[in-house]
C-alpha positions as CSV (number, residue, x, y, z in Angstrom):
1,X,-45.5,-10.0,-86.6
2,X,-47.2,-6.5,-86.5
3,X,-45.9,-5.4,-89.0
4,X,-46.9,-8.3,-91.2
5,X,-50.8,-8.1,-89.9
6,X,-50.7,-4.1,-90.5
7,X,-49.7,-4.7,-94.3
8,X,-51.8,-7.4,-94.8
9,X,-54.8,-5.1,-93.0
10,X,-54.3,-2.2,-95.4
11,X,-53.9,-4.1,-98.8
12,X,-57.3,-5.4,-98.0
13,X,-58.6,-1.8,-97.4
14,X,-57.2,-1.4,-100.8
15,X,-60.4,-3.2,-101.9
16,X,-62.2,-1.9,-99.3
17,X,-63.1,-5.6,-98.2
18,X,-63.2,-5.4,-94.5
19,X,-65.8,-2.4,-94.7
20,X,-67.6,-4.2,-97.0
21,X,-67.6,-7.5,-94.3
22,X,-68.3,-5.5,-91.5
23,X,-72.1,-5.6,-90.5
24,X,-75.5,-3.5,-90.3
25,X,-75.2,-4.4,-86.6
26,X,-71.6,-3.9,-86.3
27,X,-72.0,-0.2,-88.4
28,X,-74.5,0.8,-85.8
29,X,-72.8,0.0,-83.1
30,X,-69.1,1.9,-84.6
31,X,-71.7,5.0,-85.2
32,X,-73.1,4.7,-81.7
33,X,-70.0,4.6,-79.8
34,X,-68.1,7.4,-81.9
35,X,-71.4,9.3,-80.8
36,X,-70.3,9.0,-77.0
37,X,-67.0,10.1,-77.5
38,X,-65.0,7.3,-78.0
39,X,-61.7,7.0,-79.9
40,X,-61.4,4.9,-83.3
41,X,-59.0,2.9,-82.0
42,X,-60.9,2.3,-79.1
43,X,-64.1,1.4,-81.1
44,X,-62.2,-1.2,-83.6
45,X,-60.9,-3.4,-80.0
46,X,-64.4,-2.8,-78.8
47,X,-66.4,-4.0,-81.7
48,X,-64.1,-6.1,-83.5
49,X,-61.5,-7.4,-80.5
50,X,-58.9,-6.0,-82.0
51,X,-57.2,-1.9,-82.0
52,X,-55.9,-2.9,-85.3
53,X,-59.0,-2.2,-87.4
54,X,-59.0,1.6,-86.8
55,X,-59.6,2.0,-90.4
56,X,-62.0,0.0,-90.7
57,X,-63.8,2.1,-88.4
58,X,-63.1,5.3,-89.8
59,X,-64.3,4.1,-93.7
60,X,-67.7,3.0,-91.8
61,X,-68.1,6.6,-89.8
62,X,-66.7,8.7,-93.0
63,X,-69.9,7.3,-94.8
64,X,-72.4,8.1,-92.6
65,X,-70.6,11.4,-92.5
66,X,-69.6,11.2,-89.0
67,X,-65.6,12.4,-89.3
68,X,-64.4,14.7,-91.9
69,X,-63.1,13.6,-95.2
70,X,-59.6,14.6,-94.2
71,X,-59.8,11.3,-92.0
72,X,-57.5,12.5,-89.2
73,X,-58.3,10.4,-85.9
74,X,-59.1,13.0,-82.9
75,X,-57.1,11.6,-80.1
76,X,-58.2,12.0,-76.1
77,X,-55.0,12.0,-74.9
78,X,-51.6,13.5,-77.3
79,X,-49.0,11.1,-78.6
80,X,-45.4,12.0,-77.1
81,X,-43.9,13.9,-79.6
82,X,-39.9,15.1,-80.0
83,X,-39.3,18.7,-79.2
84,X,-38.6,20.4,-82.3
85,X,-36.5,23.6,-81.9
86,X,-36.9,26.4,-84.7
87,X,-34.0,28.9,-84.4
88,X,-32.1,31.7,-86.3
89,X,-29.3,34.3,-85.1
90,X,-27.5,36.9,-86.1
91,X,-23.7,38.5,-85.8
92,X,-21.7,41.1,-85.4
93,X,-19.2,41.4,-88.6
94,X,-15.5,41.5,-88.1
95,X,-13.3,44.6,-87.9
96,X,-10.5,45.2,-89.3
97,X,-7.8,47.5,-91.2
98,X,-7.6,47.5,-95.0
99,X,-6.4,49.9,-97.9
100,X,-9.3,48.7,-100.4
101,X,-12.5,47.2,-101.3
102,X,-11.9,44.4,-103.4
103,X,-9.9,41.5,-103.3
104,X,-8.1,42.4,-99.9
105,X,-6.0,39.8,-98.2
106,X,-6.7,40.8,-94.3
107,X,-4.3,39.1,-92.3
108,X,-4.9,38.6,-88.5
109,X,-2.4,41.7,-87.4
110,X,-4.8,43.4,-89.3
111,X,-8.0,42.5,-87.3
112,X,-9.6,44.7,-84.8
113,X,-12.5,43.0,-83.2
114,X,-13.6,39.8,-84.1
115,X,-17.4,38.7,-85.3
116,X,-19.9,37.5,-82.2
117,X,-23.3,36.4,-81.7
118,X,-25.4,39.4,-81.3
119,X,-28.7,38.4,-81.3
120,X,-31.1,34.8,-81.5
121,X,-34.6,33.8,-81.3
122,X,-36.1,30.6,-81.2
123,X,-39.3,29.0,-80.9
124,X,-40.3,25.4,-79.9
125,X,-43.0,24.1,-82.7
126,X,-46.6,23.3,-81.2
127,X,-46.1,26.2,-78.7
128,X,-46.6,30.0,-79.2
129,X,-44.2,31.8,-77.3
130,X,-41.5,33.4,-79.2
131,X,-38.2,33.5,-77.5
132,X,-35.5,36.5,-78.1
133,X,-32.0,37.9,-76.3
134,X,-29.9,40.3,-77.6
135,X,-26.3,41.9,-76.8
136,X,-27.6,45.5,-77.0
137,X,-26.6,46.6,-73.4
138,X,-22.6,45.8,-74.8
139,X,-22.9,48.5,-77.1
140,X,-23.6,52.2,-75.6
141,X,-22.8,54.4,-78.7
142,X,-18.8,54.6,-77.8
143,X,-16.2,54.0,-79.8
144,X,-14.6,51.1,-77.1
145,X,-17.8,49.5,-77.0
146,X,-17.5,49.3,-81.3
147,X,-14.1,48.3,-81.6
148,X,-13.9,45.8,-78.2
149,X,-14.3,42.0,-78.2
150,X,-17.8,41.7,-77.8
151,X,-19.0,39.3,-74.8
152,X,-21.6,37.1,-76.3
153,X,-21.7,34.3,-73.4
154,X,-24.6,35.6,-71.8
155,X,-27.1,35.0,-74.8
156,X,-25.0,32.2,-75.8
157,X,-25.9,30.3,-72.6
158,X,-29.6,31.4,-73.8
159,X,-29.4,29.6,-77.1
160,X,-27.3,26.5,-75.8
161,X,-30.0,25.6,-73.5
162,X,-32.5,25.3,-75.8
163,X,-30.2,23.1,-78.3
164,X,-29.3,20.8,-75.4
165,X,-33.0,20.1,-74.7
166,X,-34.1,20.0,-78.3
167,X,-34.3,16.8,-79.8
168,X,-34.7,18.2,-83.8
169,X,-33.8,21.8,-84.6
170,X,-35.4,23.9,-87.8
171,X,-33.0,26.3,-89.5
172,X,-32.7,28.3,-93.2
173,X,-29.3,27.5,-94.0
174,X,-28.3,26.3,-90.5
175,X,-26.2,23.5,-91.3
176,X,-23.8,25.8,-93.3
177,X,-24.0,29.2,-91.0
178,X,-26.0,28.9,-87.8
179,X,-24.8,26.1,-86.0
180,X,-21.0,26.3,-87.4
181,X,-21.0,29.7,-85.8
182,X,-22.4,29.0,-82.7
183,X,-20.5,26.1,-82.1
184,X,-17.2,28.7,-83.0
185,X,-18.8,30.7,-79.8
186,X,-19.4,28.1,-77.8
187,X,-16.1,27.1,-77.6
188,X,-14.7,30.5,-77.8
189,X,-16.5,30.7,-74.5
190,X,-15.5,27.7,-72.8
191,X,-18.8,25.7,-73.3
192,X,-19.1,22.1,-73.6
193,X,-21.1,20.7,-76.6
194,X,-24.9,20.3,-76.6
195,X,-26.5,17.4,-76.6
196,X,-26.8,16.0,-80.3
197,X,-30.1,16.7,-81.9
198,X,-31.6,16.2,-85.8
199,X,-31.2,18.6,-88.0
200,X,-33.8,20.1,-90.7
201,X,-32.7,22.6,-93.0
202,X,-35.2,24.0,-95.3
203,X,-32.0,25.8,-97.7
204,X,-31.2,21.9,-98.2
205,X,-34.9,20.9,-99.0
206,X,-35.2,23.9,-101.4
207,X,-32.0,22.8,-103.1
208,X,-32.5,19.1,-103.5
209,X,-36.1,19.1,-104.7
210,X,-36.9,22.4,-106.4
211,X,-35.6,25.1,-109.0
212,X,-37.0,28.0,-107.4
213,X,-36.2,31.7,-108.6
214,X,-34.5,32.2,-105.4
215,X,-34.1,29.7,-102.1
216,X,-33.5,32.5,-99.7
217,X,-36.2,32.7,-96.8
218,X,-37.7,36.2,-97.7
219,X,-38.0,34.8,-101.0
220,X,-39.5,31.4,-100.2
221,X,-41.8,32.7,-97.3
222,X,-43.2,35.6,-99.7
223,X,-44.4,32.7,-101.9
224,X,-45.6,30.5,-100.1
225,X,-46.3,31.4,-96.2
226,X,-50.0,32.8,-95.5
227,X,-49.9,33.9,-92.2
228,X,-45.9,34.7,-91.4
229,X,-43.1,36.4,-94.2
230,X,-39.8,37.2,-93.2
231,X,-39.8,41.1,-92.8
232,X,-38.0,43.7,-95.3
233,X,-35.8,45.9,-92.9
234,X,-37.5,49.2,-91.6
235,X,-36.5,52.3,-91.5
236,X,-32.8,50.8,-91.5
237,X,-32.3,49.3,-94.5
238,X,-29.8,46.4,-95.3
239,X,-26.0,46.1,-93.7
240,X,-27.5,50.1,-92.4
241,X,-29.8,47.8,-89.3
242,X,-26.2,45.8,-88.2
243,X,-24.1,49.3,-88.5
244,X,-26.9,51.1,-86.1
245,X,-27.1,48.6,-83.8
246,X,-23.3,48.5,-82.9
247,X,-23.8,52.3,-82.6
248,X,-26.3,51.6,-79.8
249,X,-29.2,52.6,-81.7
250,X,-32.6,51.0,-79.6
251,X,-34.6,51.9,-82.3
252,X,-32.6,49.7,-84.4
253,X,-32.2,46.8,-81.8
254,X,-36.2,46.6,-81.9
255,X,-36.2,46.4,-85.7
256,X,-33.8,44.1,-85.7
257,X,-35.4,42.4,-82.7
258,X,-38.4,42.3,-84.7
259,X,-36.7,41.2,-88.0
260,X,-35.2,38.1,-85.8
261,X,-38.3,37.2,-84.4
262,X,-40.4,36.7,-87.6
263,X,-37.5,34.8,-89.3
264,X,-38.2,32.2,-87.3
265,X,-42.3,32.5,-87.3
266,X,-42.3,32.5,-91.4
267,X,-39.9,29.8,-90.8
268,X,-41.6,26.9,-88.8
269,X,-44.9,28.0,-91.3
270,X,-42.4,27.2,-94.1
271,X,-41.0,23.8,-93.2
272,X,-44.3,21.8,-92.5
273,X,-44.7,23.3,-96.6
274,X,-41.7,22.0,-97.8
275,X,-42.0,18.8,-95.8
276,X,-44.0,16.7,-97.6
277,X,-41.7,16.8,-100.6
278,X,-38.9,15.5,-98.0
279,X,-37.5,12.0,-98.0
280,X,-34.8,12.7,-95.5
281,X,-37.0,14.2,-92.3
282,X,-36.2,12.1,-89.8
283,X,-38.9,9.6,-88.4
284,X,-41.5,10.9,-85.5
285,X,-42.2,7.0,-84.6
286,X,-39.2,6.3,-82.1
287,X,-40.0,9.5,-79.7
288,X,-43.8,7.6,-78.7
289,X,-44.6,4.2,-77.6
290,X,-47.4,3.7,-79.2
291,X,-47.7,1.8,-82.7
292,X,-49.0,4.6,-84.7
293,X,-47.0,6.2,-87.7
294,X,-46.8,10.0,-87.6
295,X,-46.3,12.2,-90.4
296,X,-44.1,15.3,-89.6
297,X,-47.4,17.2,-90.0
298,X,-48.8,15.4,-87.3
299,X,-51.8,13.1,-88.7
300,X,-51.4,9.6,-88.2
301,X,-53.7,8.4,-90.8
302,X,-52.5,6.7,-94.0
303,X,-53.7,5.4,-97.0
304,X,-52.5,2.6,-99.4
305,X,-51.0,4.3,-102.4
306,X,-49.2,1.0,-104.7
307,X,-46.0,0.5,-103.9
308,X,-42.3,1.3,-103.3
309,X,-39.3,-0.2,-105.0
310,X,-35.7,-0.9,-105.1
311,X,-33.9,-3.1,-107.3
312,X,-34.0,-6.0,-105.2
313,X,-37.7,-5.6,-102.9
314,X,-41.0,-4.4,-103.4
315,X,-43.0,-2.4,-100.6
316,X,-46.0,-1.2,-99.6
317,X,-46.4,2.5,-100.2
318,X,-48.9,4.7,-98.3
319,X,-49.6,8.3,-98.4
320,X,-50.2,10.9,-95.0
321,X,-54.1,12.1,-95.8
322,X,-53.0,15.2,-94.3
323,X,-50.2,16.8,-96.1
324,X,-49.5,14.2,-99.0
325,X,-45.9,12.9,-97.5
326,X,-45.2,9.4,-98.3
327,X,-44.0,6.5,-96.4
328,X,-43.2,2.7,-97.1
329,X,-43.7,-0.4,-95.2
330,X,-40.5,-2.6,-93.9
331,X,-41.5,-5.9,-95.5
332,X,-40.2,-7.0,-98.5
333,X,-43.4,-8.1,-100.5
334,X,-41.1,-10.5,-103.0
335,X,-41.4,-13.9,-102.2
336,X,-38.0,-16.1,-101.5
337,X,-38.2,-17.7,-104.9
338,X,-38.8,-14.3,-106.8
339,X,-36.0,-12.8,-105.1
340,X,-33.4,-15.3,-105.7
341,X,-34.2,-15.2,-109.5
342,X,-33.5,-11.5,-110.1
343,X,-30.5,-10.4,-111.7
344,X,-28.3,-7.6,-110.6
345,X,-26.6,-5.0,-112.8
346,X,-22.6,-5.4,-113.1
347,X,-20.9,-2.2,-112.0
């Protein structure tokens, strides 16, 4: 039934009918109470018995220039919102024995230390601190600390943490590389699964909607980040950082400490870029009990913009004010009779 009212509500703010209806005496009063403070939603149940015409109230305030044109609602108290994990590591290559540099068939007798997790860092979106742990302290410049299994379960329990609270992780090329390998270390190490979580991977964005030059991060994140790029290596440049750190370099675990840590800053400032061009983000509605619709950049103000089709139904469309992502509505517009005359193609 909601749903039904909310539709019909915004195709008449398509005309602009209900601002139009509203009042001198009801304008004054929206202006007067937005001037104490209080909330739009708030405002629409209080002047028109209803929280449903929150709209209405911001079309009345936006002209008499009392909220910004962006028309994002300022909210007392937060919506719940799903914690949203952005994470990258690094590893240790493998060792082995081989007569050559190309095309070499390296069988297992011929392996001398496996590959490991060596480093991570990870950062939960909406918060500042940047989290990092390393497996420097394994490696002390020896040649048994290069060529021995390295023990990775002590960051590893780090990292697993995080994924088993996280209800949405962020990765470059996760789905493919991070997570594969960490589950690989997990169960090396006797660990049981994380909880499940969604997974957004800007590589698969890049890929599906754009032709870019180049869909790595340092090239994305050069164009198109202001305030975070992913770092060129330092003084150790290239496979040089991973070499110096297994020789228990700490200047090089810093750089690469530092290298780590702004992968994942450019990062989360990437994916709310690429997100609006999305259709496959999952939803931020089911993680709050409250009826509002929230864009992955966090506004929860829409706008009617035409509508959405399939073959067989017609929806309303609307567009975030924010960041441009779109959404449809769940009703099928189409009357009964209209949809049982439409033909379908034979496949």
């Amino acid at each position: 039934m909601y749903v039904v009212i909310y539709v019909l509500r915004l195709l008449k703010l398509l005309n602009r009918k209900d601002v139009n209806l509203t009042t001198k005496q009801q304008k004054d009063q929206i202006a007067a109470l937005k001037l104490q403070g209080m909330n739009h939603r708030d405002i629409s149940e209080k002047v028109f018995g209803k929280r449903t015409a929150a709209s209405t109230v911001h079309y009345v305030l936006r002209d008499r220039g009392l909220v910004e044109d962006s028309r994002v609602i300022a909210r007392e108290e937060p919506l719940g919102a799903p914690k949203i994990l952005v994470f990258d590591i690094e590893t240790a290559p493998c060792l082995s024995y081989h007569w050559g540099l190309w095309q070499q068939n390296i069988g297992l007798s011929m392996m001398v230390r496996d590959w490991a997790v060596i480093s991570w860092s990870a950062k939960w979106v909406g918060e500042d601190k940047v989290m990092y742990e390393d497996c420097r302290e394994h490696f002390d410049g020896s040649a048994s600390s290069i060529h021995e299994e390295i023990d990775d379960r002590g960051i590893l329990e780090g990292i697993w943490k995080l994924l088993d609270e996280a209800d949405m992780v962020v990765t470059q090329n996760g789905k493919k590389f991070d997570v594969k390998k960490l589950n690989a270390r997990f169960l090396t190490n006797g660990m049981k699964p994380p909880s499940s979580y969604k997974h957004i991977d800007t590589l698969q964005i890049a890929k599906r909607h754009f032709a870019f030059t180049s869909n790595k991060l340092e090239f994305m994140t050069d164009k198109f980040c202001k305030k975070y790029k992913k770092l060129k290596h330092g003084k150790f440049p290239g496979f040089e950082l991973w070499k110096q750190c297994q020789l228990g370099n700490a200047e090089a675990w810093d750089e690469m400490e530092e290298y780590n840590m702004y992968d994942v800053l450019s990062l989360e400032e990437l994916v709310f870029i690429l997100a609006p061009w999305s259709n496959t983000l999952p939803s931020l509605d089911v993680y709050h009990d409250g009826l509002d619709n929230v864009c992955f950049c966090g506004n929860c103000e829409w706008e009617h913009d035409g509508y959405a089709y399939s073959n067989l139904s017609k929806f309303v469309r609307f567009k975030c004010t924010n960041c441009g992502a779109e959404r449809r509505g769940k009703t099928n517009l189409l009357t009964k009779e209209k949809r049982a005359s439409l033909r379908m193609n034979v496949t």
